[in-house]
VMD Tcl script that builds the backbone (N, CA, C; Angstrom):
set m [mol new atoms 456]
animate dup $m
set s [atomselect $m all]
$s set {name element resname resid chain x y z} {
  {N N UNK 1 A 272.117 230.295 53.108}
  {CA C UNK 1 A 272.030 231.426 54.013}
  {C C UNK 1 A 270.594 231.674 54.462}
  {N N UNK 2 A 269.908 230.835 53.727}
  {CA C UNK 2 A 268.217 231.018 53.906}
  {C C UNK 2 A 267.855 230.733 55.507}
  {N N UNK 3 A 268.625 229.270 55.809}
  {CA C UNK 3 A 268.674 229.137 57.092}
  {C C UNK 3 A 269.557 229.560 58.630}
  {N N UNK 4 A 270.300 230.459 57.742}
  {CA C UNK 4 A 270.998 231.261 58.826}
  {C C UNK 4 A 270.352 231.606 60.312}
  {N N UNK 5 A 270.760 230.828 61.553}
  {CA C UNK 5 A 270.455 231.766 62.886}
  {C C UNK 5 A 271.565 231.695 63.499}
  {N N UNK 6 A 271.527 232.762 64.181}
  {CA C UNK 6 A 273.200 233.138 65.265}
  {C C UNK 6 A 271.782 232.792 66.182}
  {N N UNK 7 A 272.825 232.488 67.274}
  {CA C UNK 7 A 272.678 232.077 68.456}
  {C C UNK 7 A 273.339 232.724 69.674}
  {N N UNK 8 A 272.371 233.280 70.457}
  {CA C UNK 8 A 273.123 234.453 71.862}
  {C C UNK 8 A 272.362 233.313 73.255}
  {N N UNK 9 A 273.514 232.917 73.542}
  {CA C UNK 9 A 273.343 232.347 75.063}
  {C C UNK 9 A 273.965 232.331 76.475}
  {N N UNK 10 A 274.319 232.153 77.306}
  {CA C UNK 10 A 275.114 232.012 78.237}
  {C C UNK 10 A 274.373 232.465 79.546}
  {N N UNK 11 A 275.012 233.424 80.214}
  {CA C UNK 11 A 275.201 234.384 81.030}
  {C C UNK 11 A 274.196 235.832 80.520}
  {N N UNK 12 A 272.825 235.723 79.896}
  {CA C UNK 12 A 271.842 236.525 79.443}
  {C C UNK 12 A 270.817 236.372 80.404}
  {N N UNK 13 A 269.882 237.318 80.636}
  {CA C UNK 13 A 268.728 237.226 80.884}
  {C C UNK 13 A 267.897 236.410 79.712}
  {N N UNK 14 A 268.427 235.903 78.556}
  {CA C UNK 14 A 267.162 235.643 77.440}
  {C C UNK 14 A 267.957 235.247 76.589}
  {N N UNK 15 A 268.048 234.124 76.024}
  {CA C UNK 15 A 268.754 233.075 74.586}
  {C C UNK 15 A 267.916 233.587 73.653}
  {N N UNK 16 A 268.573 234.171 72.676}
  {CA C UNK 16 A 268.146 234.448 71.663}
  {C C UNK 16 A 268.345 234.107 70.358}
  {N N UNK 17 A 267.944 233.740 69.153}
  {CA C UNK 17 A 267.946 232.776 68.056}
  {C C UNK 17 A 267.874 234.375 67.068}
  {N N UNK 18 A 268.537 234.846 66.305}
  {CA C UNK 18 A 268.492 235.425 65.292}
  {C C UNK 18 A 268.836 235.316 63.810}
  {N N UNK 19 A 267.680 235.489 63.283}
  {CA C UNK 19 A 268.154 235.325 61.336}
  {C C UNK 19 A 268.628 236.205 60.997}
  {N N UNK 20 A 269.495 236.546 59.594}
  {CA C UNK 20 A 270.267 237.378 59.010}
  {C C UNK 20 A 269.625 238.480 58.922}
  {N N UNK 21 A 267.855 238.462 58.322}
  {CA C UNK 21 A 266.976 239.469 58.617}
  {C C UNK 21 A 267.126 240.565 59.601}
  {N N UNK 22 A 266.822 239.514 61.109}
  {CA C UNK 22 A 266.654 240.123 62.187}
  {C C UNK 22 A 267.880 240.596 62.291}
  {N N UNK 23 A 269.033 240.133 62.142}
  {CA C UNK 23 A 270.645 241.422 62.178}
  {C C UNK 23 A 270.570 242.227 61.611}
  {N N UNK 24 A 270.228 242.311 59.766}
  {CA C UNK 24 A 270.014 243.891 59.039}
  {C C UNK 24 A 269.370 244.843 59.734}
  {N N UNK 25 A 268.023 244.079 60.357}
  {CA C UNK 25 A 267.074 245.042 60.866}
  {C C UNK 25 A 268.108 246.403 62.185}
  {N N UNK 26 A 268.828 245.782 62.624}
  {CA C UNK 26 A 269.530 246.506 63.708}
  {C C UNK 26 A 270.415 248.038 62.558}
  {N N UNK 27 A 270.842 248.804 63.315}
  {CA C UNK 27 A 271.302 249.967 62.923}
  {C C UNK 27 A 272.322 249.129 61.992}
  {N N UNK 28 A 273.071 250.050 60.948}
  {CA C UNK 28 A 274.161 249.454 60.048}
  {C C UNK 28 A 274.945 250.382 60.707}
  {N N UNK 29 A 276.320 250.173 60.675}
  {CA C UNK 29 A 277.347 250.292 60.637}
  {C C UNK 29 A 278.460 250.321 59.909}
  {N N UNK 30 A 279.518 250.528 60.031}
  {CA C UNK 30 A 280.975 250.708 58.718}
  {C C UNK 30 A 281.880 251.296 59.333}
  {N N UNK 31 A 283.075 249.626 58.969}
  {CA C UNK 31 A 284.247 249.787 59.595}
  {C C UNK 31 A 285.562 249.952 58.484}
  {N N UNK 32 A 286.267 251.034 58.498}
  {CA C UNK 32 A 287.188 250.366 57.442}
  {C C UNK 32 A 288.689 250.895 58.206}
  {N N UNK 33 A 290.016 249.061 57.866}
  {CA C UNK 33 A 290.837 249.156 58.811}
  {C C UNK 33 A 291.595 247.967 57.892}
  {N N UNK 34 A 293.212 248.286 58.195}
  {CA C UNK 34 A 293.587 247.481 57.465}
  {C C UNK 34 A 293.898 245.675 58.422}
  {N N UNK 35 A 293.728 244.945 57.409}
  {CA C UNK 35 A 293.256 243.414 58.160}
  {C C UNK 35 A 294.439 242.926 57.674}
  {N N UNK 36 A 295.545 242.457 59.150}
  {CA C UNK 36 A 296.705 241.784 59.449}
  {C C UNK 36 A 296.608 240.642 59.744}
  {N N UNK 37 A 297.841 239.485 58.863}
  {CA C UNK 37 A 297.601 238.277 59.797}
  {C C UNK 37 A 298.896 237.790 60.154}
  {N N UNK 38 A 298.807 236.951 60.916}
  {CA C UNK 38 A 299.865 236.248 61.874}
  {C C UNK 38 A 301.190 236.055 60.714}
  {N N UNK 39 A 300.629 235.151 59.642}
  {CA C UNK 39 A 301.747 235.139 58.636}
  {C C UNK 39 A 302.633 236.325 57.910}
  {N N UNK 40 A 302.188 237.698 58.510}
  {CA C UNK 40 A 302.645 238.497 58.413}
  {C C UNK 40 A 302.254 239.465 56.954}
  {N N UNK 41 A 301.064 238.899 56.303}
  {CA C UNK 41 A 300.650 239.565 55.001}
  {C C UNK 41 A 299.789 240.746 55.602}
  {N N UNK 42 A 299.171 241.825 54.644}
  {CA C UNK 42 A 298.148 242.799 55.411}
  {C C UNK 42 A 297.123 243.518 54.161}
  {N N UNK 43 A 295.972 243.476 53.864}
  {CA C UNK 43 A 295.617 244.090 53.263}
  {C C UNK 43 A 295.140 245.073 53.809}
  {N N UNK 44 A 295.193 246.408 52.836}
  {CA C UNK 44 A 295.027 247.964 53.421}
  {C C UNK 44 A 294.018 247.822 52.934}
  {N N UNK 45 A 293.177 248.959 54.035}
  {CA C UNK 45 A 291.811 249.409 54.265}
  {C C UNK 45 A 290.537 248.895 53.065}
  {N N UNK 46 A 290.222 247.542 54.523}
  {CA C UNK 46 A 289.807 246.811 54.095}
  {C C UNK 46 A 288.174 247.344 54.379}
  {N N UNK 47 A 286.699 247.366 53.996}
  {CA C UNK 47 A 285.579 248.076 53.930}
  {C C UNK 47 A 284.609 247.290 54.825}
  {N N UNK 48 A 284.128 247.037 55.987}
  {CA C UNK 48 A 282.808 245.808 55.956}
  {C C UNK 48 A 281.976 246.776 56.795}
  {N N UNK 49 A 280.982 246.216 56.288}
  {CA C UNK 49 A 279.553 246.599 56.611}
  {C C UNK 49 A 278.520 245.788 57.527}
  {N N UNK 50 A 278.011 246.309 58.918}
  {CA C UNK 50 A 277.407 245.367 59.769}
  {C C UNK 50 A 276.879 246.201 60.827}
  {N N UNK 51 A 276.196 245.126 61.559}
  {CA C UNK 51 A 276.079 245.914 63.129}
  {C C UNK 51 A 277.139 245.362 64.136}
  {N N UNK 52 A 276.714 246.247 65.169}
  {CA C UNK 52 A 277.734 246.345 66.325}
  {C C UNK 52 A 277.380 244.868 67.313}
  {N N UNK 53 A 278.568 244.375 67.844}
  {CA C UNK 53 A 278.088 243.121 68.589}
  {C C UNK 53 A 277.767 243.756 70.180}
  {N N UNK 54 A 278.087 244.828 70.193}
  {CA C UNK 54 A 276.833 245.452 71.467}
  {C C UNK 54 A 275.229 244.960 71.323}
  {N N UNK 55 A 274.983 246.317 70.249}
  {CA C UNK 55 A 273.430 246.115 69.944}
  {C C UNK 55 A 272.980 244.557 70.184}
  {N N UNK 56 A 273.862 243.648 69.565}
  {CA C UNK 56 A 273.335 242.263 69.652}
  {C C UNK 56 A 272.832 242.072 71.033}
  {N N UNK 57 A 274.564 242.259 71.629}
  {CA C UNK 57 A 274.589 241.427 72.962}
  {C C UNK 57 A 273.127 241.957 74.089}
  {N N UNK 58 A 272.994 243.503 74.009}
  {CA C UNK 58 A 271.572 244.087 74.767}
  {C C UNK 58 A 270.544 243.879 74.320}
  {N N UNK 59 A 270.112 243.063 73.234}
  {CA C UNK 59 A 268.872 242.299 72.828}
  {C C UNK 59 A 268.643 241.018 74.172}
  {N N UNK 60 A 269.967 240.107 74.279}
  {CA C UNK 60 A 269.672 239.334 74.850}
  {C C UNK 60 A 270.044 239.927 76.649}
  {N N UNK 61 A 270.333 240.963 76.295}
  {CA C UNK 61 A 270.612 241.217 77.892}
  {C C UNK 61 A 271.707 240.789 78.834}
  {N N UNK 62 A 273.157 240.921 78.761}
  {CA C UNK 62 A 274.065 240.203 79.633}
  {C C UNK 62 A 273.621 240.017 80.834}
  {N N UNK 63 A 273.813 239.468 81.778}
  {CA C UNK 63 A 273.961 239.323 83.038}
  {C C UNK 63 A 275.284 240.542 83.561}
  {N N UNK 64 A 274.977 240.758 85.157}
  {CA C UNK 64 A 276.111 241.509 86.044}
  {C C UNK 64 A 277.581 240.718 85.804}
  {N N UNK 65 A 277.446 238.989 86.025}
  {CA C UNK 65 A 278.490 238.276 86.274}
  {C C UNK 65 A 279.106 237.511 85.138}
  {N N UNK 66 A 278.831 238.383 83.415}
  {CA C UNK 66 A 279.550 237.854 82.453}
  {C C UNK 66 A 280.265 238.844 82.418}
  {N N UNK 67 A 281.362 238.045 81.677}
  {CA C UNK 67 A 282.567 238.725 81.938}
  {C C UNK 67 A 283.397 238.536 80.568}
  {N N UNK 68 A 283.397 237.109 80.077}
  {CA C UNK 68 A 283.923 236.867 78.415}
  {C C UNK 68 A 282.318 236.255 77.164}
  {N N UNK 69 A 283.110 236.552 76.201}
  {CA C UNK 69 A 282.343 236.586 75.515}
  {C C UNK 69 A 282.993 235.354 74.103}
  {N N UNK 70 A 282.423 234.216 74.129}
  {CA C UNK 70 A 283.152 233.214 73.371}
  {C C UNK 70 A 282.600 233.153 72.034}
  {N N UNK 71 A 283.195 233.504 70.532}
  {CA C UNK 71 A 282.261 233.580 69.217}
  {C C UNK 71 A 282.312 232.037 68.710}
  {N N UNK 72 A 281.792 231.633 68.194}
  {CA C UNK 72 A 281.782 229.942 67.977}
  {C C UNK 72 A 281.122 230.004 66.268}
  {N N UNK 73 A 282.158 229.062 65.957}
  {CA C UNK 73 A 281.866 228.518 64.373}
  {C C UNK 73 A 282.463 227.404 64.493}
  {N N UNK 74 A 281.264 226.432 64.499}
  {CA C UNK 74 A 282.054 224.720 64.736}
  {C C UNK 74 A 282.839 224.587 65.758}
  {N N UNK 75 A 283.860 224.268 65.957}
  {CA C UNK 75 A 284.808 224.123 66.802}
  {C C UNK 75 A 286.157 225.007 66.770}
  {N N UNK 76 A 285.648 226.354 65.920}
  {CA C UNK 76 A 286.624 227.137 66.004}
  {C C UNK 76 A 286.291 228.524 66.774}
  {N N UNK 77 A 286.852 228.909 67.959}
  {CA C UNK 77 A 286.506 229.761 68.642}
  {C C UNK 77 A 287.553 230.962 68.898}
  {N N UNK 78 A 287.137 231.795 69.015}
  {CA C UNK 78 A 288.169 232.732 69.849}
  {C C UNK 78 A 286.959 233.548 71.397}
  {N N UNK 79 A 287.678 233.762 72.193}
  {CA C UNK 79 A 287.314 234.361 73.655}
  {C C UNK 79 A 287.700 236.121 74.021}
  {N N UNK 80 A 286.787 236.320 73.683}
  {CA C UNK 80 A 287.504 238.278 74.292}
  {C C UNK 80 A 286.787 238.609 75.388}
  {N N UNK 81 A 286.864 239.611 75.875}
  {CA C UNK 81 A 286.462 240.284 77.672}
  {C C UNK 81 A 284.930 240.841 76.513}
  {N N UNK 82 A 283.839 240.963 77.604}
  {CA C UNK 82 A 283.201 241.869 77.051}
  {C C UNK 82 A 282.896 243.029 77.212}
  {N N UNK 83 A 283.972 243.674 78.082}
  {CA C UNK 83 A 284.062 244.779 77.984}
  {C C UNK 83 A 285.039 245.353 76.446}
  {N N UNK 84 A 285.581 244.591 75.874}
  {CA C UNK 84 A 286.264 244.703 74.756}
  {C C UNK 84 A 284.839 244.399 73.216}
  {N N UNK 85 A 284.256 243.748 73.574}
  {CA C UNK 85 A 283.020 243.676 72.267}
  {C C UNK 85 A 282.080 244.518 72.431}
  {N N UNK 86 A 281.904 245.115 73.957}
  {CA C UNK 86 A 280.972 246.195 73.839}
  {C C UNK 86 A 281.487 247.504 73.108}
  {N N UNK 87 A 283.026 247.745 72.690}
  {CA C UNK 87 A 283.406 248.784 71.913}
  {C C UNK 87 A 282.671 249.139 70.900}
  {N N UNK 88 A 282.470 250.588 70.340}
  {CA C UNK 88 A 281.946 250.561 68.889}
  {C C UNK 88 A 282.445 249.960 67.811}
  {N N UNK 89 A 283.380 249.740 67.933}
  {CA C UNK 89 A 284.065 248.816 66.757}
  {C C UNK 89 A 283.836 247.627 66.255}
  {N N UNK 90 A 283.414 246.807 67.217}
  {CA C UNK 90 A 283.382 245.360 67.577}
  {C C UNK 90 A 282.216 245.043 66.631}
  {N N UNK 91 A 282.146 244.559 65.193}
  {CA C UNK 91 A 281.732 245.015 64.714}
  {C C UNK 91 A 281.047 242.799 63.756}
  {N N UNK 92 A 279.464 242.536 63.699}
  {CA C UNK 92 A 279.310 241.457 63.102}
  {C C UNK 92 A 279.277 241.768 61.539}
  {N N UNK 93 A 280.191 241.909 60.469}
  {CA C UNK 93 A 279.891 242.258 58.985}
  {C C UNK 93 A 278.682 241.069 58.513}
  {N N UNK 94 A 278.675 241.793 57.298}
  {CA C UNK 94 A 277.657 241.262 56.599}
  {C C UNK 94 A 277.437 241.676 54.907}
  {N N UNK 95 A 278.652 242.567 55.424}
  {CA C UNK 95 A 278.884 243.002 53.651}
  {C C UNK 95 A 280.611 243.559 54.067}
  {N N UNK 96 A 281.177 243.355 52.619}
  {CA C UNK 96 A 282.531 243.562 52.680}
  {C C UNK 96 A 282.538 244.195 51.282}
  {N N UNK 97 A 283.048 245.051 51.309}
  {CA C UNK 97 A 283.561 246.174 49.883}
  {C C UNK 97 A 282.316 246.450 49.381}
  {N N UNK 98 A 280.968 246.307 49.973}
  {CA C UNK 98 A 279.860 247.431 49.601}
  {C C UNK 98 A 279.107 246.181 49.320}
  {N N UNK 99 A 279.372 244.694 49.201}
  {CA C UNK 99 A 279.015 243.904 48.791}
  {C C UNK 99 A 278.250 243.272 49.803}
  {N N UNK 100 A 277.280 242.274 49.489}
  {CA C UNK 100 A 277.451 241.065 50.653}
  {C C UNK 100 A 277.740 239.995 50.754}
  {N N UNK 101 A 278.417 239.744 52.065}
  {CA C UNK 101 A 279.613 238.510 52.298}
  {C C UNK 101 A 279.384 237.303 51.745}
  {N N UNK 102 A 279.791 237.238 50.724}
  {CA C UNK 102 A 279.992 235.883 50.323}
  {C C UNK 102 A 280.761 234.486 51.259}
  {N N UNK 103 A 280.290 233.749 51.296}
  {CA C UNK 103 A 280.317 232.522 52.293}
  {C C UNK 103 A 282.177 232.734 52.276}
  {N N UNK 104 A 282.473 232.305 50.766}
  {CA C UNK 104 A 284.533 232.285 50.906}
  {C C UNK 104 A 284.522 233.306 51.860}
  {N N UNK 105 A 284.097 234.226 51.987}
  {CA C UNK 105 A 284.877 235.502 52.813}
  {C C UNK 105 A 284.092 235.003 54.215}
  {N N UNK 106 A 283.409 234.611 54.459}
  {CA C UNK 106 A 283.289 234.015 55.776}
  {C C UNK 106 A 281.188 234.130 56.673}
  {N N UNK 107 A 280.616 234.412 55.257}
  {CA C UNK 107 A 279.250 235.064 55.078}
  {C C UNK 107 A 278.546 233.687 55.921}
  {N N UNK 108 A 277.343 233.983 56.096}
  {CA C UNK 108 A 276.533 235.010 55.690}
  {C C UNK 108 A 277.547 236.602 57.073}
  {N N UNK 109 A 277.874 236.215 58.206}
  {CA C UNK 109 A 277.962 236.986 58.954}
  {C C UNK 109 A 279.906 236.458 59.623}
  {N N UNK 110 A 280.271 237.495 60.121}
  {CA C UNK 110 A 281.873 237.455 60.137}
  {C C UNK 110 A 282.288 238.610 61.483}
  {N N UNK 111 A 282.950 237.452 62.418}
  {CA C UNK 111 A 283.615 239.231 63.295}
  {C C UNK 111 A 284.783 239.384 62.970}
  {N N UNK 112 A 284.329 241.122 63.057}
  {CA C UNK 112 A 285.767 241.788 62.491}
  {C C UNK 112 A 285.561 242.822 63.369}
  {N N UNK 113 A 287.225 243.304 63.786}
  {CA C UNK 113 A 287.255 244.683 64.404}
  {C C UNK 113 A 288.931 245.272 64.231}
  {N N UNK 114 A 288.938 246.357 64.275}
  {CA C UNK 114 A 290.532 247.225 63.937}
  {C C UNK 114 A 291.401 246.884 65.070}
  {N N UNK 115 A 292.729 245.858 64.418}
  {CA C UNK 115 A 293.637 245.474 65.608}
  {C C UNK 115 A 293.210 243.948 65.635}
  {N N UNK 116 A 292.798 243.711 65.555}
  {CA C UNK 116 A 292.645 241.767 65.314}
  {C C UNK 116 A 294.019 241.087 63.982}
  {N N UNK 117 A 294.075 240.178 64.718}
  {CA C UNK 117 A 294.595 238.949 63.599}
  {C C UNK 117 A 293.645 238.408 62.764}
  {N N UNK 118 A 293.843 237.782 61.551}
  {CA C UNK 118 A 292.624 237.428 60.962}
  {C C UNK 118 A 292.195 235.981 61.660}
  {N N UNK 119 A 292.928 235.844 62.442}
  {CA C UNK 119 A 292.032 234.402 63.446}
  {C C UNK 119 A 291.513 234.858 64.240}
  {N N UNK 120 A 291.099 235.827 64.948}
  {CA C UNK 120 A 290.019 236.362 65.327}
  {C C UNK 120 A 288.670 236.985 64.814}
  {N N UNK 121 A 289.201 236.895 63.133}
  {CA C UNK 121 A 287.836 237.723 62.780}
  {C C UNK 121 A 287.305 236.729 62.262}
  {N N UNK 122 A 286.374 235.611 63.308}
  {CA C UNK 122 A 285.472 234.058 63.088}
  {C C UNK 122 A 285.055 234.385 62.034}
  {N N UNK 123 A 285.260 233.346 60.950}
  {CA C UNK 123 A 284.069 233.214 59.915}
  {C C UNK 123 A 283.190 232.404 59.738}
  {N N UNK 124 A 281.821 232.296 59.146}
  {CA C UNK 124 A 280.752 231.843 59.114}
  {C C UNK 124 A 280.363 231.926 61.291}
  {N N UNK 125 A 279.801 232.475 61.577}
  {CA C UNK 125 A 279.984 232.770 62.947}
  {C C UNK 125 A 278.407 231.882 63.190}
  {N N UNK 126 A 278.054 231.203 64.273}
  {CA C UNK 126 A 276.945 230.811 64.451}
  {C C UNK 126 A 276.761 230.803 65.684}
  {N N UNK 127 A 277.625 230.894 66.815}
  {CA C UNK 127 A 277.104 231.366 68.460}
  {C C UNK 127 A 278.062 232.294 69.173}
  {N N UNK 128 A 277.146 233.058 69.961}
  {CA C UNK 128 A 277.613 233.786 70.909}
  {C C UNK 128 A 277.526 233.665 72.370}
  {N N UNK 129 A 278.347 233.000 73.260}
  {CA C UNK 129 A 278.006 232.363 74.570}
  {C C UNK 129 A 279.050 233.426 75.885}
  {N N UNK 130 A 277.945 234.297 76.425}
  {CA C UNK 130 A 278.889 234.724 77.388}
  {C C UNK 130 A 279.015 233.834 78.699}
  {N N UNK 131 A 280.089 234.257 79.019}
  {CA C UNK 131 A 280.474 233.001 80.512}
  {C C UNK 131 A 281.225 234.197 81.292}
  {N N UNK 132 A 281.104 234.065 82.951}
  {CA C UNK 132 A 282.430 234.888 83.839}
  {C C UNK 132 A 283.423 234.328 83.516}
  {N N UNK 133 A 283.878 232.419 83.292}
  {CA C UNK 133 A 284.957 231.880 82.932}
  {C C UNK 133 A 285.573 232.338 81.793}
  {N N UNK 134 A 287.426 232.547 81.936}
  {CA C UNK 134 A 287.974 232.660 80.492}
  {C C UNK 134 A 288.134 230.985 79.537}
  {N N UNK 135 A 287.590 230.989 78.904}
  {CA C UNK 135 A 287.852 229.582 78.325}
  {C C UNK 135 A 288.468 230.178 76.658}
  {N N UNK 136 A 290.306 229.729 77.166}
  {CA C UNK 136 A 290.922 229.680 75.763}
  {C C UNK 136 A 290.169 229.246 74.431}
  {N N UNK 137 A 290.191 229.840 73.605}
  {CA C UNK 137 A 290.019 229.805 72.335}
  {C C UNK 137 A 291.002 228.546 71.665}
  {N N UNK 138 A 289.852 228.158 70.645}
  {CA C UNK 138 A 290.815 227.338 69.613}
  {C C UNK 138 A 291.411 228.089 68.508}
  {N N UNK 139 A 290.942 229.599 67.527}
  {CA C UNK 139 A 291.119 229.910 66.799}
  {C C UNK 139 A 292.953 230.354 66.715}
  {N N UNK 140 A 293.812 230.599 67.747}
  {CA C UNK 140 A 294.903 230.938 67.059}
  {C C UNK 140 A 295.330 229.606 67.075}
  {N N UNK 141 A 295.295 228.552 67.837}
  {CA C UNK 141 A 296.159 227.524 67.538}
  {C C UNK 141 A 295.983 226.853 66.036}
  {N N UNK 142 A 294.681 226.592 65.825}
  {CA C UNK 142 A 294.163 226.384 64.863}
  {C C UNK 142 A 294.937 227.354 63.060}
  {N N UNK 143 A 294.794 228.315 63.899}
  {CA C UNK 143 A 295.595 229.164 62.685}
  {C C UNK 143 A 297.471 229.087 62.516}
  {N N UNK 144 A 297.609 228.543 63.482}
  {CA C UNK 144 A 298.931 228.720 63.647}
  {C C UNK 144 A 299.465 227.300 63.122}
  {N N UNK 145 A 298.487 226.233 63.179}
  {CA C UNK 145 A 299.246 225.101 63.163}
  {C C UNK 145 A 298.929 224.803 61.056}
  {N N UNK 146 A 298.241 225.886 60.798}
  {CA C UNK 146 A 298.136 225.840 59.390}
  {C C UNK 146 A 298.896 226.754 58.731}
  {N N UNK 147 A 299.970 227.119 59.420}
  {CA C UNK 147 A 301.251 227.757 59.027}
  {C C UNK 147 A 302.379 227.181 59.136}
  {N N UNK 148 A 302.263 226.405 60.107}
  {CA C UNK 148 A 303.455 225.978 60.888}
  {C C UNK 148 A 303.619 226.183 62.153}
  {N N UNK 149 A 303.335 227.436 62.339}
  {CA C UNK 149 A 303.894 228.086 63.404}
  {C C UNK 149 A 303.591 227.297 64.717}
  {N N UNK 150 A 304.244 227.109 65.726}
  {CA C UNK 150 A 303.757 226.806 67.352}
  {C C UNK 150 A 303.361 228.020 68.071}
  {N N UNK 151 A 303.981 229.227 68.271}
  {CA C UNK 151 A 303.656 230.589 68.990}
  {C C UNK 151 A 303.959 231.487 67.868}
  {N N UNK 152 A 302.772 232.659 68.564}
  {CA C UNK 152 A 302.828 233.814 68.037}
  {C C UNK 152 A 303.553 235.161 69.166}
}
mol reanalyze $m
mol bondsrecalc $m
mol representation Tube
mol addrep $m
């Protein structure tokens, strides 16, 4: 985690490279919501601790003409509007149950927000690329085909 940087690019005035440091440094935050998944299990009110993926995103400055916002860990992605991550909710953890995120849980850094599937809440997260294009996500197929499932 020593070498931890997220990465903010796209559709910014300014690419920005941030260490785990430079995320604490931002305001903290605390979300607690119970976390549903596709397979139909749910744990109740679940605790994480982080900043907001606003604050992030106005470090690097969006552009007028972004429009989605793609989270990237390897080749597993999911795509939301960013008018949907600028919510207060929208939330990068960094601690879960008072703790901090241990890598299994998806550390150093993890998105999570109230109303997601847990294939949306990327773990180990390492870029943030806004684009005007919607470019489908890999994360539910990806989750789905490690169930079985074809559609959700």
């Amino acid at each position: 985690m020593d070498e931890f940087t997220l990465k903010i690019y796209g559709l910014v005035e300014k690419n920005i490279n941030l260490t785990l440091d430079d995320i604490k440094a931002l305001p903290k935050v605390g979300l607690t919501f119970d976390f549903r998944c596709v397979e139909g299990w749910e744990i109740k009110d679940t605790q994480w601790q982080g900043v907001r993926v606003r604050d992030l995103l106005l470090l690097a400055k969006p552009l007028n003409n972004a429009k989605y916002v793609i989270f990237k860990s390897g080749d597993y992605t999911i795509t939301l509007s960013l008018d949907k991550v600028m919510e207060d909710n929208v939330v990068l953890a960094y601690e879960y149950m008072g703790k901090p995120l241990t890598r299994e849980k998806g550390g150093p850094i993890r998105l999570v927000f109230p109303s997601q599937y847990c294939y949306e809440s990327v773990k180990w997260l390492r870029e943030i690329e806004l684009t005007d294009i919607y470019k489908e996500g890999t994360g539910k197929r990806i989750a789905l085909s490690r169930i079985g499932k074809n559609n959700a």
